[in-house]
Every structure is written in structure tokens, then in C-alpha cells.
C-alpha positions in Angstrom: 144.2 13.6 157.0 143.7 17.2 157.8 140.8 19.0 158.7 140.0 22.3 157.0 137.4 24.5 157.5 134.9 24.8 155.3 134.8 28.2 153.4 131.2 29.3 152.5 127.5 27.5 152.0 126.2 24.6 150.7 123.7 24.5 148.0 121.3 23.4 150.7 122.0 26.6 152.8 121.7 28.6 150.2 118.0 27.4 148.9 116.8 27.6 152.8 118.1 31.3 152.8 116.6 32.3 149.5 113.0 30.3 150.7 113.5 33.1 154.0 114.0 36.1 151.8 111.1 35.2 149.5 108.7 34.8 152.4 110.1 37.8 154.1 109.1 39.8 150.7 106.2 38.4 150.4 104.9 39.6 154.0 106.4 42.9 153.6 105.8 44.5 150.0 101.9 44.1 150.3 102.3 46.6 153.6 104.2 49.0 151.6 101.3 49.4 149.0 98.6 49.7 151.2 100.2 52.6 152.9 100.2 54.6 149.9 96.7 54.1 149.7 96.3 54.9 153.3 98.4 58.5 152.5 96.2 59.1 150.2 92.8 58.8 152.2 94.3 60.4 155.3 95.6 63.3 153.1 92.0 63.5 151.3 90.1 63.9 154.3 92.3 66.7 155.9 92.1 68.6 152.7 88.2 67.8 153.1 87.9 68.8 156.4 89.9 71.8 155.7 87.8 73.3 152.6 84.3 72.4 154.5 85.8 74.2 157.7 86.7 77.3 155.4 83.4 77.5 153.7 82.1 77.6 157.4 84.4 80.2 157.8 83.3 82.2 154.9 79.6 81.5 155.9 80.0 83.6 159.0 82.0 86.3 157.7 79.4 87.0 155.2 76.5 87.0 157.0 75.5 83.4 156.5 75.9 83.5 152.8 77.8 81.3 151.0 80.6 81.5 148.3 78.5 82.8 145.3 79.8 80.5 142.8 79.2 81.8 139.0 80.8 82.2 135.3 83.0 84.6 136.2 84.4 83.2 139.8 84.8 79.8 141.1 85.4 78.4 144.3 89.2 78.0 144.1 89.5 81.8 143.4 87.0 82.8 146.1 88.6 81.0 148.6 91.9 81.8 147.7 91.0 85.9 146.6 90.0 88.7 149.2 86.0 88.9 148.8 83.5 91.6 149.9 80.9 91.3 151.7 78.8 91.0 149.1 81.1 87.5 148.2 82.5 89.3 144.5 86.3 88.8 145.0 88.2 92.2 145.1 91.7 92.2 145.6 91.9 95.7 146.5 88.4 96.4 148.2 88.2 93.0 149.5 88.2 92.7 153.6 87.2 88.7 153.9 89.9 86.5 153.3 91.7 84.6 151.7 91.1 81.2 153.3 93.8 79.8 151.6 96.8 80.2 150.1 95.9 77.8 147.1 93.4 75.9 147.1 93.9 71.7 147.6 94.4 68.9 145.1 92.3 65.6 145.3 95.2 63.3 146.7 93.4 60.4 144.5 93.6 62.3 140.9 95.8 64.8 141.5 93.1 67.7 140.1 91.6 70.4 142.6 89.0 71.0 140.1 85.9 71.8 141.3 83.0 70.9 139.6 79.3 72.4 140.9 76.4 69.8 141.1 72.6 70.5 142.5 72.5 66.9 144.1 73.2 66.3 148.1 74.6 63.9 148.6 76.2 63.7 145.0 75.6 60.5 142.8 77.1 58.4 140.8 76.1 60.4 137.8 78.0 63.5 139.6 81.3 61.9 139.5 83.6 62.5 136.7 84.0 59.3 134.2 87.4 57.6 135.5 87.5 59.6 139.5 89.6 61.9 137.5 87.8 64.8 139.2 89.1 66.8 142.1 85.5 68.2 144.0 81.7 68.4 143.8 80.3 71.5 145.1 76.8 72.2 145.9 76.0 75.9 145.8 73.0 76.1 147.3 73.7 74.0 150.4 77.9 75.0 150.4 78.6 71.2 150.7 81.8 69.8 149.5 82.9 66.1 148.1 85.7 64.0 146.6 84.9 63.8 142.9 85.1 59.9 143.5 82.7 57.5 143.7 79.9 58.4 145.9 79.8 57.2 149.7 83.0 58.6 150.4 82.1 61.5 152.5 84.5 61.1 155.2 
């Protein structure tokens, strides 16, 4: 009798393999959605730290004041617009900024709404129904928030 070689796995081999490749997923797709998650809060707090450090910014170029928020300008325009001194955005008179060149999207909802509250530190109240908000914005004290659920004021 002959030997031959055997050509390929038996059913036995093959189970073991597919029991690897299911641990193997198992360890390694949970990692994958985290990091998204992880984007997204590393990505919020530089555009947080970013707006804050810009209304500072517009604070001292105007004297102390802050971005006079009102019917006819919002936050996103003044920080994105050439302002007097005064704070009334003026394209062609304006000699303060812009800070930015557009102004940053919540990474959570995807909106860079910003929506002006009178509380500091916001609460739950503040935050729009679903965290489908982009910011909170408090006028009088020129503090900035996620529009998500309060406590996350990184």
C-alpha cells in the first residue's frame, strides 16, 4: 500500500480554525467601536477648547467685552465676520478678526448651532431634546458648552 499525502483539512481542523477566528472577532470589533466614540470626544474637546480660546481672544481685543450676541448676529457670524470695536460685525470697517474661518460642528450631532442660555453651568433643561444640539452659549458670562447632556464640560 502506498502512502499519499493528504491534500487539505479535516473537519476537525477546520471547526478549531473557525472557533480562532470567532474569538479573534470577538476581541477585536468591540475596539473598533469604541474608537469612534473616542474620535468623537477628542475632536469635541479641541473644537471646545478652540471656540473658548477664541472668545478669549475676542475678549481682549475689545476691551474686555464679549461677543454681543443678538437678533440680528450670532456667534457663528461674529466669530467668523470682521467686528468693530464696538463687537457689530462689519466686513468693510471691521478691524477685529475673524477668529475663524467657519465656525465648528458638534462632533456628537453633527450641528454647530448655537443656542444662547442664561444658566452657568447649563442644565439638563438647556440641552436640546435628543443631544441634537451643537452649543450652549451664555452671553453674559461668554462661556461655551456641548449641547449634550450636562457634565460634559471638558
Amino acid at each position: 500500500m502506498k502512502y499519499r499525502p493528504r491534500r487539505g483539512l479535516t473537519l476537525v481542523e477546520l471547526l478549531i480554525m473557525a472557533v480562532m477566528m470567532a474569538v479573534l472577532v470577538a476581541v477585536v470589533i468591540p475596539q473598533f467601536g469604541t474608537s469612534t466614540d473616542d474620535t468623537r470626544k477628542i475632536s469635541a474637546e479641541y473644537h471646545l477648547s478652540t471656540v473658548r480660546s477664541l472668545i478669549a481672544a475676542y475678549r481682549s481685543q475689545h476691551e474686555g467685552g464679549l461677543p454681543v450676541v443678538n437678533r440680528t448676529q450670532r456667534l457663528a457670524e461674529i466669530l467668523t465676520s470682521k467686528t468693530t470695536l464696538d463687537g457689530t460685525v462689519d466686513s468693510l470697517a471691521g478691524g477685529y478678526g475673524p477668529y475663524l474661518p467657519e465656525f465648528p460642528e458638534n462632533s456628537f450631532s453633527g450641528s454647530s448651532e448655537v443656542k444662547l442660555i442664561t444658566t452657568d453651568p447649563p442644565m439638563a433643561t438647556d440641552v436640546t431634546v435628543g443631544n441634537e444640539g451643537g452649543w450652549l452659549y451664555n452671553p453674559s458670562t461668554g462661556r461655551i458648552w456641548l449641547d449634550r447632556n450636562p457634565g460634559f464640560d471638558w
